[in-house]
N, C-alpha and C positions, 0 to 999 in steps of 0.2 A: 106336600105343600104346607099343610097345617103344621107339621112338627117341623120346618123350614121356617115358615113363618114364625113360630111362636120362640123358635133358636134367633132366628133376626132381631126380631122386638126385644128378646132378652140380651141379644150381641149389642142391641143399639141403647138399651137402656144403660148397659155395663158402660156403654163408650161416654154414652152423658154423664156417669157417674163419676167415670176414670176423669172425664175433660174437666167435673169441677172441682176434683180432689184434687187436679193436677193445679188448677186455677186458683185453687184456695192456698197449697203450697208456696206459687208465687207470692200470691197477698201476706204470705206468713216470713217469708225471707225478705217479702221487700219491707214489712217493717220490723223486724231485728235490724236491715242494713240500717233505714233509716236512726235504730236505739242505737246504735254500733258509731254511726258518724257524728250525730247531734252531741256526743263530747269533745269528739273531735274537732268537730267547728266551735265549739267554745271555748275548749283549749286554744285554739288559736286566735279567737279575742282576747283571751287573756294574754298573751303572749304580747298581742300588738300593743297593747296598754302595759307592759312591762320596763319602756325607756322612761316612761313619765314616771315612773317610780324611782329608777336607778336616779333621773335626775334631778328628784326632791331628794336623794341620799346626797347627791355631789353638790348639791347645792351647803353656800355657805353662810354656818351653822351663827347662831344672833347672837350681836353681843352680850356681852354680861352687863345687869342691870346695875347703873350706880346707884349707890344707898344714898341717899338723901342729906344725909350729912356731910358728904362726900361733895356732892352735887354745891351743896351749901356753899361748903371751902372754896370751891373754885370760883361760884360767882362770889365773894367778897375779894379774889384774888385779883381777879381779872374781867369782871361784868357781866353780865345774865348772858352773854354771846360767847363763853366761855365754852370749851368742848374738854370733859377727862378724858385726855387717851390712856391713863393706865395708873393703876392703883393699888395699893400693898409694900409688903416689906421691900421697898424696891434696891434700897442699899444695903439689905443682909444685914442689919445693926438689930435689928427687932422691934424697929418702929415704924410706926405708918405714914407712909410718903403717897404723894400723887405728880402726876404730870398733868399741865394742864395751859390749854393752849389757846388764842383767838386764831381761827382756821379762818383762811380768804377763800371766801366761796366760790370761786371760780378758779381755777389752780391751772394754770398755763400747759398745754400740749405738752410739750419741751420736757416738761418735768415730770417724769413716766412713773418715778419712784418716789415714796416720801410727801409728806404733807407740809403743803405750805402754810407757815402762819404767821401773823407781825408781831405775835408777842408770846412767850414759852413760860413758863415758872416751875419749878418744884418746889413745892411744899409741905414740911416733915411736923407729924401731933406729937406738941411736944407737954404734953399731962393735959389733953383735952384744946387746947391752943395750937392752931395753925399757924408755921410762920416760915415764911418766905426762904431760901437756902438758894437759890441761883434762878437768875432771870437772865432771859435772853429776848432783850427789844433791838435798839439800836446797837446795842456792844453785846456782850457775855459779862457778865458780873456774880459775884457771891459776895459774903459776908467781909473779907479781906479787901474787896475793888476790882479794877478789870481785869482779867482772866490773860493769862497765855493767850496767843496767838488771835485773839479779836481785830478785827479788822478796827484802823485809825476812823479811818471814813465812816460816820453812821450807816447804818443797816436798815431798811424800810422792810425788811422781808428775812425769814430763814427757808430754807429744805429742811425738814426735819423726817429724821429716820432714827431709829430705836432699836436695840436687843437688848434681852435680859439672860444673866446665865446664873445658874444655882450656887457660885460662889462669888463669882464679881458683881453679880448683881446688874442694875440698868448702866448701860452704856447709851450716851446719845450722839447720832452723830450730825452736828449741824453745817449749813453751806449758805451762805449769803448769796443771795439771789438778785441784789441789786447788784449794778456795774460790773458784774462778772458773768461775763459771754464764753469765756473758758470753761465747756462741760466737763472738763479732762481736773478741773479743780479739785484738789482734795477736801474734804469735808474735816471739821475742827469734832473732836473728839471732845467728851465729858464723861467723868466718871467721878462715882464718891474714892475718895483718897482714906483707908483707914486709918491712915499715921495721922495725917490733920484733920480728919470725923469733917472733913466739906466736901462739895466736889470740887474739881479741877479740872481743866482742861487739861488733853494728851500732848506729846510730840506728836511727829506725823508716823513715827513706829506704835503711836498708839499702845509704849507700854510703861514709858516714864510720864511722870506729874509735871506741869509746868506752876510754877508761882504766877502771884498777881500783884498788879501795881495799884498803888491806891489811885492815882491820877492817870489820864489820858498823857499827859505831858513827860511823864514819868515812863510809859508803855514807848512812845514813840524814839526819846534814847535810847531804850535799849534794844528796839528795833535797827536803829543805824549802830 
């Protein structure tokens, strides 16, 4: 019974011993699991905060700052409400041109493409001196008078739309806005002409120049 007993006490010590060894094993894998998961759950916070990234990437990228001088030219062109849409060598000649517009601040549903404005200009520095080279208020005009294809009827409004290409340089392409409910209307083209160093408006193939008339009166006979 003694050397029963004293194998029991030693059987039941060993089991207590086995039970916390076995108990401490637990506690020991349950926290590795928990080292093991704790990047795992933060890798997937990271992840969920991964689209506000992508869409501060997609998002669209700020304009370029106009220089001040730049800024300058336009409000003597056109008045402190003046907006530069665009600046540089725009006619490929190696001179400094800008575009530059009064934008109506409310631009009509209807008009999905292109900025509406009531009065346009390009103006080219010519040895430090800005000076006007075509306006588009009521008609289309440049240095010669009114333009190909100007509407007779004044104009309260254009569409304005733009391209630039590394040889032909700024293309505009404008649309009267008043009295024309035809969205199907084609838009008047302008471009610098290098044979005559101005712009000109297009035909409607947009690859021959049209002349200009000095008078309104003059524009409409050779309309009929």
């Amino acid at each position: 019974m003694t050397d029963n007993s004293a194998y029991n006490a030693v059987g039941a010590s060993s089991g207590k011993e086995m039970l916390s060894t076995c108990r401490a094993r637990v506690i020991l894998r349950g926290s590795l699991l928990v080292w093991m998961v704790a990047p795992l759950l933060v890798a997937g916070c990271d992840s969920g905060s991964a689209p506000k990234s992508a869409d501060t990437a997609s998002a669209k990228p700020a304009e370029p700052a106009v220089p001040p001088e730049i800024q300058a030219a336009a409000e003597a062109l056109l008045g402190s409400e003046s907006k530069v849409l665009v600046f540089g060598d725009l006619a490929k000649t190696g001179k400094q041109q800008l575009l530059v517009a009064n934008i109506v601040p409310k631009t009509p549903k209807e008009n999905i493409t292109g900025t509406i404005v009531t009065r346009v200009v390009i103006a080219e520095n010519d040895d430090g001196m800005w000076t006007e080279i075509f306006r588009g208020d009521e008609h289309l005009k440049n240095s010669k008078g009114y333009m190909g294809m100007t509407p007779i009827e004044p104009v309260s409004g254009w569409r304005v739309q733009y391209e630039q290409d590394p040889v032909l340089g700024l293309t505009l392409y404008l649309t009267a806005v008043k009295g024309m409910d035809d969205r199907h209307v084609l838009p008047i083209g302008v471009r610098w002409n290098p044979k005559t160093k101005r712009y000109q408006s297009l035909d409607r193939t947009y690859e021959q120049f049209l002349g200009e008339s000095p008078t309104l009166t003059t524009l409409r006979s050779q309309l009929k």
